[in-house]
Phi, psi and omega in degrees: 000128174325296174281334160303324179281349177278300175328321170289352183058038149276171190274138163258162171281341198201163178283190178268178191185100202229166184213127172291143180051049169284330181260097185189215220267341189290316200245110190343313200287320177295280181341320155268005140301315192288331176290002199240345194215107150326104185002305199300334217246318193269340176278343194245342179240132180321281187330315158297334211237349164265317169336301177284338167314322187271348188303310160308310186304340191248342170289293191238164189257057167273153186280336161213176180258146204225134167280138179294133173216189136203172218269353181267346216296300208283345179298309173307308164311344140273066166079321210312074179342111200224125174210155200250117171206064007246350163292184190289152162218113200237151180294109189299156193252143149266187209273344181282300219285308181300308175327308205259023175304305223107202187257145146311097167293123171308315175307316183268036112256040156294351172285337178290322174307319175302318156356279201299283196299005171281311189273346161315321199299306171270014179253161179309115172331304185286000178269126171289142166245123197255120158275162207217165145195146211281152150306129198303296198296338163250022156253333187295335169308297175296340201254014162255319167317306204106349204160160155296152211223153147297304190266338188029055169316305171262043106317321175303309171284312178356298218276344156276323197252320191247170177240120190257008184315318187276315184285346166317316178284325166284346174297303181314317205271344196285298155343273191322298156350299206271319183279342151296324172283014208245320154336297181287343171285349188091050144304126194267338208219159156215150182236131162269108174257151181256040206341315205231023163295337192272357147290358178275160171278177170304306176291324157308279198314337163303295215273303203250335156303310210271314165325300169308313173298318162317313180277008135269018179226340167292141158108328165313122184288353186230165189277155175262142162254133176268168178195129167204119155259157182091007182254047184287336197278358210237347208300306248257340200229045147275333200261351160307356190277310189092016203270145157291336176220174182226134164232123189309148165269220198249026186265345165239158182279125177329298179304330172312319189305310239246304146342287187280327161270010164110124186299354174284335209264186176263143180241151179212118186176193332227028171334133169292131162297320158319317200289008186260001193227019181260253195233135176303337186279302192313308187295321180291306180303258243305348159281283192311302173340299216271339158300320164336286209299001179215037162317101156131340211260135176292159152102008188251103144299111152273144188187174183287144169287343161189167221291147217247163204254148194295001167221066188276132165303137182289311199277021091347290177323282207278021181245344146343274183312254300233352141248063200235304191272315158277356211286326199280332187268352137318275174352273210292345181278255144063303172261340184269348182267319178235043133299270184338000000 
């Protein structure tokens, strides 16, 4: 599989190219599954939710698949009350009331496991299946907010007043848990997104992020990816995570990015997702653009700097992929033109 040798930093002809939220609102065929099925309801049966999986997939000639989820999924599974109108809205919690959530039941997410293994089942051997799960610091965001936030303040104040380490950990050991089960199901690969860590200072984010994140990422039998956007200040103290690859949004220019948190490590990134809403010409430079800047180099997952928005044209998309998938036989035409 394309993207496991990229994770391994072997040399490729092209990076591997996958998309956050490639299965969603941007493509007719979802949309209309969704007009027929509520989020709650498509999100909880298998058969709908490998459907939306496979969709992107069957469309553009991407190297993997992100299973349809949602990052509340394993919270509802610890008690945790949840209702979508149309984002999460949850009753808020203290930082004592999280501590004391518990173990994860496995039994109440067999449906994502069940997912997986429908689509593991009908993908391509080289197409990789990706399991997902939210970050201990961005699940604790949500449930001391209530819900998403512009500023998420107490959460914020959380991290001045209280010590949020045991509950960070039971979120963390909770992960681990839901993403082993996403493992045994047939995930070749899982991404932690950490949404909303990148509201920590440098020193928070030392002492309460990476610990947490570590212990939800030990131990896994297939390699992990971390992903926190909004997260430049922070790029230099990622690879403390231990994750096999990392991934940027669009706010540095990839080689800067990939230069502070180290050339040894793997990078995955970073199209601005607006810019996907441009032009099939636009997209296409600002791709070759962004292959330029790390030609030659192991270790590039191409993807989006965040999740690509619900009213992205497809023939963007696929003019994306498809100079993604082309750009190394462009090249060597190229190079071969001016031998010649």
């Amino acid at each position: 599989m394309r993207l496991l040798a990229a994770l391994r930093r072997e040399p490729l002809d092209r990076p591997p190219v996958w998309l956050m939220r490639q299965a969603g609102r941007y493509l007719p065929e979802y949309r209309e599954l969704r007009s027929r099925h509520p989020f709650d309801v498509a999100v909880r049966t298998p058969a709908i939710a490998a459907e939306i999986t496979l969709q992107p997939v069957r469309r553009f000639p991407l190297d993997a698949a992100i299973v349809f989820a949602d990052i509340m999924t394993p919270l509802a599974a610890m008690g945790v009350r949840i209702e979508f109108d149309p984002g999460p809205k949850l009753t808020p919690h203290t930082i004592g009331q999280i501590a004391t959530l518990g173990e994860l039941p496995v039994d109440q997410v067999g449906h994502v496991a069940e997912t997986i293994g429908r689509v593991r089942g009908e993908l391509d051997s080289e197409v990789a299946m990706i399991g997902f799960a939210g970050g201990p610091v961005t699940l604790l965001a949500y449930l001391l907010e209530g819900g998403g936030s512009q500023h998420f303040p107490d959460f914020r104040l959380a991290f001045h007043t209280a010590d949020p380490t045991e509950a960070l950990m039971v979120l963390a050991r909770a992960m681990s848990t839901y993403l082993e089960a996403q493992i045994e199901a047939g995930a070749n690969v899982v991404q932690l997104f950490d949404t909303w860590a990148g509201l920590l200072t440098p020193a928070q984010f030392r002492k309460y992020a990476i610990p947490a994140a570590r212990v939800a990422l030990a131990g896994l039998d297939v390699p992990a990816i971390y992903f926190a956007p909004g997260a430049t200040h922070l790029l230099e103290m990622l690879p403390g995570i231990g994750a096999a690859g990392y991934g940027v949004d669009w706010r540095l220019p990839l080689d800067e990015a990939w230069r502070r948190i180290g050339s040894e490590q793997v990078i995955q990134g970073n199209l601005d997702p607006a810019l996907l809403r441009s032009d099939p010409e636009a997209v296409r430079s600002a791709t070759d653009d962004i292959l330029e800047s790390v030609a030659g180099r192991p270790g590039h997952i191409f993807n989006l700097g965040h999740g690509v928005l619900p009213d992205t044209p497809i023939e963007n998309v696929a003019a994306m992929v498809e100079t993604v998938i082309g750009h190394d036989a462009e090249q060597r035409s190229r190079e071969r033109t001016a031998v010649g």
